[in-house]
C-alpha positions in Angstrom: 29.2 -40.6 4.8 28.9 -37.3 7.1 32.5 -36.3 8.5 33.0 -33.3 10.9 34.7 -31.5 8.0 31.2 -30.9 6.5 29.0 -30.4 9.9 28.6 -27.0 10.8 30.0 -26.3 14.4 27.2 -25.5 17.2 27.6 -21.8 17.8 28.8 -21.5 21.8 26.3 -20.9 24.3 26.4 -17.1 25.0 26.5 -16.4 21.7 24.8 -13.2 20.3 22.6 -13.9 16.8 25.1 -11.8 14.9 28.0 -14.7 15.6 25.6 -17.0 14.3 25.7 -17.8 10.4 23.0 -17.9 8.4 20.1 -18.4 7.5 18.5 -20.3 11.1 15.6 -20.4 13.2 15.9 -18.4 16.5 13.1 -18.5 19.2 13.3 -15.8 21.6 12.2 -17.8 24.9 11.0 -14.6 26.7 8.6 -13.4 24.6 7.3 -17.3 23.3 6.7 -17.7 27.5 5.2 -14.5 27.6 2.6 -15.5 24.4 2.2 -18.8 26.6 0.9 -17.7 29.9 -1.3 -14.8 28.2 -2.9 -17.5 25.8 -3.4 -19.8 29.0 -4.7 -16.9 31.2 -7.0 -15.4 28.8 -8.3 -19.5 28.4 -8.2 -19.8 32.4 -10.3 -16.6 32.8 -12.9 -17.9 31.0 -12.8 -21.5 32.2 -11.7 -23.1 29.0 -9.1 -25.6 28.7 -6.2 -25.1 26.2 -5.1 -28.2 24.1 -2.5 -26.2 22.1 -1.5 -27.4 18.8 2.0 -29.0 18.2 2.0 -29.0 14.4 3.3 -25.8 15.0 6.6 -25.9 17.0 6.9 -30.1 16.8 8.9 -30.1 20.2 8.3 -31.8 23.5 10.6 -29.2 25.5 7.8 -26.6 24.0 4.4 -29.0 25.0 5.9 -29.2 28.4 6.5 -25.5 28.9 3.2 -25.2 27.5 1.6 -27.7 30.0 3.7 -26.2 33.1 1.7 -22.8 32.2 -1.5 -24.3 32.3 -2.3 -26.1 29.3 -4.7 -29.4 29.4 -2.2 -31.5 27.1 -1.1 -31.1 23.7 -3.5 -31.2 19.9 -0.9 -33.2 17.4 -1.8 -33.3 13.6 -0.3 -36.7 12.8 0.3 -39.7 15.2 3.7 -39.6 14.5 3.9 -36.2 16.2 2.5 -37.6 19.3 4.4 -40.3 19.6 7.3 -38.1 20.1 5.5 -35.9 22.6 4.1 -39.1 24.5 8.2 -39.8 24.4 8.8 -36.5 25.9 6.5 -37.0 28.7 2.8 -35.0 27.6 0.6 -37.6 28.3 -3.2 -36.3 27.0 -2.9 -35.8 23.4 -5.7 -35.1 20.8 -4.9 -36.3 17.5 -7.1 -34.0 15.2 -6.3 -36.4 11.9 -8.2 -39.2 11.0 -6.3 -42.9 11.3 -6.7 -45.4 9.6 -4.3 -48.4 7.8 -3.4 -51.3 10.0 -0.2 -50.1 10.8 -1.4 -46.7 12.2 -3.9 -48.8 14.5 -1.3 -51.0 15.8 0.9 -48.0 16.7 -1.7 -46.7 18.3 -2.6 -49.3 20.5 1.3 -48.7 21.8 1.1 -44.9 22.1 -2.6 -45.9 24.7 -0.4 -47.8 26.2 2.0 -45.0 27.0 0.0 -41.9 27.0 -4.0 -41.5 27.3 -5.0 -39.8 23.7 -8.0 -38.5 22.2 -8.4 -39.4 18.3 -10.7 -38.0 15.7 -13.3 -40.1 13.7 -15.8 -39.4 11.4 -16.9 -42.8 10.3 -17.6 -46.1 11.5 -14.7 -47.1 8.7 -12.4 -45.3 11.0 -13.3 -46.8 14.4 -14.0 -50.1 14.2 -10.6 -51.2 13.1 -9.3 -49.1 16.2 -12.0 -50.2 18.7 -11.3 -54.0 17.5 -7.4 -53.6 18.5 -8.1 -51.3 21.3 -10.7 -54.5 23.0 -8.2 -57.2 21.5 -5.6 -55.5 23.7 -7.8 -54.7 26.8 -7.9 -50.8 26.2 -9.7 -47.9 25.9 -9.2 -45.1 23.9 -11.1 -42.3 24.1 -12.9 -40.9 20.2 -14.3 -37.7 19.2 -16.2 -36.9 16.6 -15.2 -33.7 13.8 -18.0 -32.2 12.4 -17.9 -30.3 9.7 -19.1 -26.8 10.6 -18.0 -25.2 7.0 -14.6 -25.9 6.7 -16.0 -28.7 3.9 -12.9 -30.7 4.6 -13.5 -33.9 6.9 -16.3 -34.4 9.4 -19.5 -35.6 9.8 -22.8 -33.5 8.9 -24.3 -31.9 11.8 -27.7 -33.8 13.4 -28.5 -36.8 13.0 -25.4 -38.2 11.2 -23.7 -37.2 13.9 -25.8 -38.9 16.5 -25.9 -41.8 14.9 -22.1 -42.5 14.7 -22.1 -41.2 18.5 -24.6 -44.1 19.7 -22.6 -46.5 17.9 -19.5 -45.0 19.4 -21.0 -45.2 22.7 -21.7 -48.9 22.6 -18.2 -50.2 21.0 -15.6 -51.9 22.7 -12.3 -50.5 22.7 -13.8 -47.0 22.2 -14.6 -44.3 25.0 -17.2 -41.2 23.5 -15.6 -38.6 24.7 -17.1 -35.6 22.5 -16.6 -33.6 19.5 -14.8 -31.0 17.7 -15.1 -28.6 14.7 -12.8 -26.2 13.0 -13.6 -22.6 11.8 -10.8 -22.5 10.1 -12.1 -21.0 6.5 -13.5 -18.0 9.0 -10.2 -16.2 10.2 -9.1 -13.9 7.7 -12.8 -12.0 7.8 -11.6 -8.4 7.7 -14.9 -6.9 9.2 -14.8 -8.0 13.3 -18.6 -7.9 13.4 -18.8 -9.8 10.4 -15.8 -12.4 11.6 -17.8 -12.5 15.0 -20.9 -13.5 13.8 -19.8 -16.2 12.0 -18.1 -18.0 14.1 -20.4 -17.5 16.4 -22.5 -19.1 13.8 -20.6 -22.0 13.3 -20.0 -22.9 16.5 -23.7 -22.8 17.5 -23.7 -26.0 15.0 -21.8 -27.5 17.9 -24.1 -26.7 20.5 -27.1 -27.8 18.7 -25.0 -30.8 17.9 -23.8 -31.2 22.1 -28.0 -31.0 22.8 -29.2 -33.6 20.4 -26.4 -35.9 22.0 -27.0 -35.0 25.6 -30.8 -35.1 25.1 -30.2 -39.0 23.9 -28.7 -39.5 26.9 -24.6 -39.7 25.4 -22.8 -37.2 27.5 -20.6 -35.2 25.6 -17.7 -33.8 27.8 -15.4 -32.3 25.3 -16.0 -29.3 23.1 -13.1 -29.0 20.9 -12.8 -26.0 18.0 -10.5 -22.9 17.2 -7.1 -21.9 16.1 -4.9 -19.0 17.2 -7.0 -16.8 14.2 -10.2 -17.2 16.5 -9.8 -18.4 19.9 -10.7 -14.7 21.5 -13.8 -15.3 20.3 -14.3 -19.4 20.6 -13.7 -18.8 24.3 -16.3 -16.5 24.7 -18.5 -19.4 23.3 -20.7 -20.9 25.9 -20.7 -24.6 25.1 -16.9 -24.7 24.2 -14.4 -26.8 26.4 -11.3 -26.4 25.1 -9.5 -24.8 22.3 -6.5 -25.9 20.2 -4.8 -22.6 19.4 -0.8 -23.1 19.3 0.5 -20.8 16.5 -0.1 -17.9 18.9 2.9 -19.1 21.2 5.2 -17.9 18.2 2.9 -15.5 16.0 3.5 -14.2 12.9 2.7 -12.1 10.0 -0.4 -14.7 9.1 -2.0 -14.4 12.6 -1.3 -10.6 13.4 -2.3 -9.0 9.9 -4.6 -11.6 8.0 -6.2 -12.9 11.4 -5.7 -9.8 13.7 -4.5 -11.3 16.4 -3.3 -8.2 19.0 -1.4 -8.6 21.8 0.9 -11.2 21.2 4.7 -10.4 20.0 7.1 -12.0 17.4 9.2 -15.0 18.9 10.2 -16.5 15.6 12.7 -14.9 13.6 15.4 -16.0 10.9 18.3 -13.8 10.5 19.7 -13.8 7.1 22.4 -12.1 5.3 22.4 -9.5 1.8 24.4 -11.9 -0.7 24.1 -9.7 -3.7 22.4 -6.2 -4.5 21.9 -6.4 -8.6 20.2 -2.7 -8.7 19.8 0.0 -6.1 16.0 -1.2 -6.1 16.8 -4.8 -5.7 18.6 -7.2 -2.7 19.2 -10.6 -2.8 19.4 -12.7 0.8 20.4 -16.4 1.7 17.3 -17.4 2.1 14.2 -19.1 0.2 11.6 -21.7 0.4 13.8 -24.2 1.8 14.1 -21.8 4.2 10.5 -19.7 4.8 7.4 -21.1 4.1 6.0 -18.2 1.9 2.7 -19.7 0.1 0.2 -19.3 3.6 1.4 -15.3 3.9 4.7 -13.8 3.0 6.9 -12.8 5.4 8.6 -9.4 6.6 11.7 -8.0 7.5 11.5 -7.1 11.0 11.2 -3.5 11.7 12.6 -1.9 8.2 8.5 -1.1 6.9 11.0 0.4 3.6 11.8 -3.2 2.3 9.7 -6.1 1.0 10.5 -9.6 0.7 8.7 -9.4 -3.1 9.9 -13.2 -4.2 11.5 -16.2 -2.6 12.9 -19.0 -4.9 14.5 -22.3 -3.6 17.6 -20.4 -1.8 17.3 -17.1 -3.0 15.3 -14.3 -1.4 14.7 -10.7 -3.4 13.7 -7.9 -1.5 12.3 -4.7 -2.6 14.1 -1.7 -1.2 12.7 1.8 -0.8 15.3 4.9 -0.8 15.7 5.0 2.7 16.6 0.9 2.3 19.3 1.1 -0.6 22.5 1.8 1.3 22.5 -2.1 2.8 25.6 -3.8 1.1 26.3 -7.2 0.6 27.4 -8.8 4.3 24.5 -6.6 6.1 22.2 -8.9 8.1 18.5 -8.5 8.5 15.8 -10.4 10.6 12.8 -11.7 9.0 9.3 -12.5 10.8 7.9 -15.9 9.4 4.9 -15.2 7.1 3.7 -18.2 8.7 5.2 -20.1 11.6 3.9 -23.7 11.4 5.1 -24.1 7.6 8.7 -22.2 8.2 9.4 -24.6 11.4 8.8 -27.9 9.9 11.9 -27.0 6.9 14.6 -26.3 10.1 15.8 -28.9 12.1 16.9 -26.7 15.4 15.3 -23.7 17.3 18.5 -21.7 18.4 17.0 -20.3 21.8 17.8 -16.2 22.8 17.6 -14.7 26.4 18.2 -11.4 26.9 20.1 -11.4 23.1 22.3 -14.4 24.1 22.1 -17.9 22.8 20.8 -20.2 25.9 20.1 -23.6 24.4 19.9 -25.2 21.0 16.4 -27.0 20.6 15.5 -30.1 18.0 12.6 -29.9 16.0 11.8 -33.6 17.2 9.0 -34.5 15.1 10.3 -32.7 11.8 9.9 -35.8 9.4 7.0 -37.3 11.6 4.4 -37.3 9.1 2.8 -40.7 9.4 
C-alpha cells in the first residue's frame, strides 16, 4: 500500500535544481530544442526526412516537439513504445523490431487502426501472420525490409534474398512494400574520420545496390531507412537515403560526443547528485549507481570538473576519482553528471524534471518506461 507518508513531494514549479533532492533526471528544454531544430535543419538541407528514434527519451510530449520542428514521425524500438506515442497523438511510426506472437499481431492490428505504422520484417515467418490479420481486418499496413549491411544482427542478406521476400511482399494482402532499412550501427566509434567515412559509405551502398535490383524488378521502393545519431552527418550525405532515425542526438551524451564524435550538439541530460561520504582524500562516494546511470555503453562524467572521474558505479553507490584540485568537496556538495549514455540512463527514471533558464518548468513522465513488449 503507497501512502503519502512515503511519496516524495513534487518539487514546486520555479524551483532551481539545487532545491531538488537527489539523484533525478533533469532535461534542460532549451538546449534539447536547440539539438532538435539543428538535427531537423541539417536533415531538411539535404532533403532527408528525420524519423527520430523514441527508445531514447520514451515520451510523446518529446515526439511531438520533435514532429512540430520538422520531423516525418517517430522510429520506436518495441510496439509497446508506439502504442504510447500513437496515444499521444504521432501518427507515422516505424517500428524497427521484428513482431511476431499472436498477441503482438493482434495489437497491431489496433495500433493500424489508430495510427499508420511502418514495421520491420525479415522473413516470410514474420509477415504472413501480420498480412493474414491485417486482410482479415480490412487493412493495410505498410512493411520494410532490414537488411543486414554488417551489423550481423537481424536482416535479410543483400540481393537476391532480399528481392525475393520483397516480391512476395508486394503481392500479399494485408501488406503494403514500402522499402527498406539497414543499420551501421557496429561502424560509429571508428576513430579515423576517413576510415569511419568510407565505411559507411560502404555499407550503405549495399542499400543502393539493394534499392536498384528492386526498382529494376519493377517494386518501387520509397523508403531508405539507416543511421543513428553516431552517423547521420554522413548517412545524409548518402544519395539514395530517405530518411534517417537518429534520436539520441536530441539529448547527447558522453557516448555520442567522444566515442562517436558527434560536434555541435550540447548536453541536455544531466543528473545532479550529492557527495554522501569521502573515505580518503583520493576517493568520493555519491547517491548514485546503476539504478541510477546506465554505465556499461560508456561511463559518464561529471560536468565541467575534468579533475574527477566517475571510476565505478555499484547498485546505489557512485565512487569518483578526485584529483588535488577536486579533494576539498565534503559530504553535502552537489555535482552534475552527463549520462555516459542517454537511452540506457532514461529508461531506469520514471520523470524528466524540465529547466528553463535554471528554473523547474514542468515535470515530464517517461510514458513508455516499462513498455517492452
Amino acid at each position: 500500500m503507497t501512502t503519502s507518508a512515503n511519496v516524495a513531494a513534487s518539487p514546486p514549479l520555479g524551483a532551481t535544481v539545487d532545491e531538488l533532492d537527489t539523484p533525478c533526471l533533469c532535461l534542460d528544454l532549451d538546449v534539447m530544442e536547440a539539438n532538435i531544430r539543428a538535427v531537423a535543419a541539417a536533415c531538411g538541407k539535404r532533403g532527408v526526412a528525420w524519423r527520430p528514434h523514441a527508445k531514447g527519451h520514451k515520451s510523446s510530449t518529446i515526439a511531438r516537439a520533435e514532429v512540430a520542428a520538422g520531423a516525418l514521425g517517430a522510429t520506436c524500438a518495441k510496439l509497446g513504445e508506439a502504442e504510447v506515442l500513437a496515444a499521444g497523438g504521432v501518427r507515422d511510426l516505424l517500428i524497427a523490431n521484428m513482431i511476431a506472437g499472436p498477441h503482438k499481431v493482434r495489437r497491431l492490428v489496433a495500433l493500424r487502426k489508430i495510427a499508420d505504422p511502418v514495421i520491420a520484417v525479415d522473413s516470410l515467418a514474420l509477415a504472413e501472420p501480420v498480412g493474414k490479420a491485417m486482410a482479415e481486418a480490412g487493412l493495410r499496413v505498410r512493411a520494410i525490409i532490414e537488411v543486414d549491411i554488417g551489423l550481423n544482427r537481424v536482416g535479410t542478406q543483400p540481393g537476391e534474398p532480399t528481392l525475393a521476400l520483397a516480391k512476395a511482399l508486394s503481392k500479399m494482402p494485408g501488406i503494403e512494400f514500402a522499402g527498406i532499412m539497414g543499420y551501421e550501427g557496429h561502424l560509429l566509434t571508428i576513430d579515423d574520420p576517413t576510415e569511419k567515412l568510407a565505411k559507411i559509405n560502404a555499407a550503405l551502398d549495399i542499400l543502393s545496390d539493394t534499392k536498384r535490383q528492386l526498382v529494376a524488378a519493377g517494386i518501387p521502393c520509397p523508403i531508405v531507412s539507416c543511421a543513428g545519431t553516431g552517423s547521420y552527418l554522413i548517412s545524409i550525405e548518402h544519395a539514395d537515403v530517405t530518411e534517417v532515425q537518429a534520436g539520441g542526438a536530441i539529448f547527447m551524451d558522453v557516448f555520442y560526443r567522444e566515442k562517436c564524435r558527434v560536434p555541435d550538439l550540447q548536453f541536455a541530460l544531466t543528473v545532479p547528485v550529492t557527495i554522501v561520504s569521502r573515505p580518503t582524500p583520493e576517493r568520493a562516494i555519491i547517491d548514485a549507481g546503476r539504478k541510477t546511470l546506465n554505465v556499461e555503453v560508456c561511463p559518464p562524467q561529471v560536468l565541467g570538473r575534468s579533475d574527477i572521474l566517475v571510476k565505478r558505479l555499484s547498485a546505489e553507490h557512485g565512487e569518483l576519482e578526485l584529483a588535488p584540485s577536486a579533494q576539498g568537496l565534503k559530504v553535502g556538495d552537489r555535482l552534475t553528471i552527463v549520462p555516459g549514455y542517454a537511452d540506457l540512463t532514461v529508461a531506469l527514471h520514471d520523470k524528466f524534471h524540465c529547466f528553463r533558464g535554471g528554473k523547474l518548468v514542468d515535470v515530464w513522465d517517461v510514458e513508455a518506461r516499462g513498455r517492452l513488449t
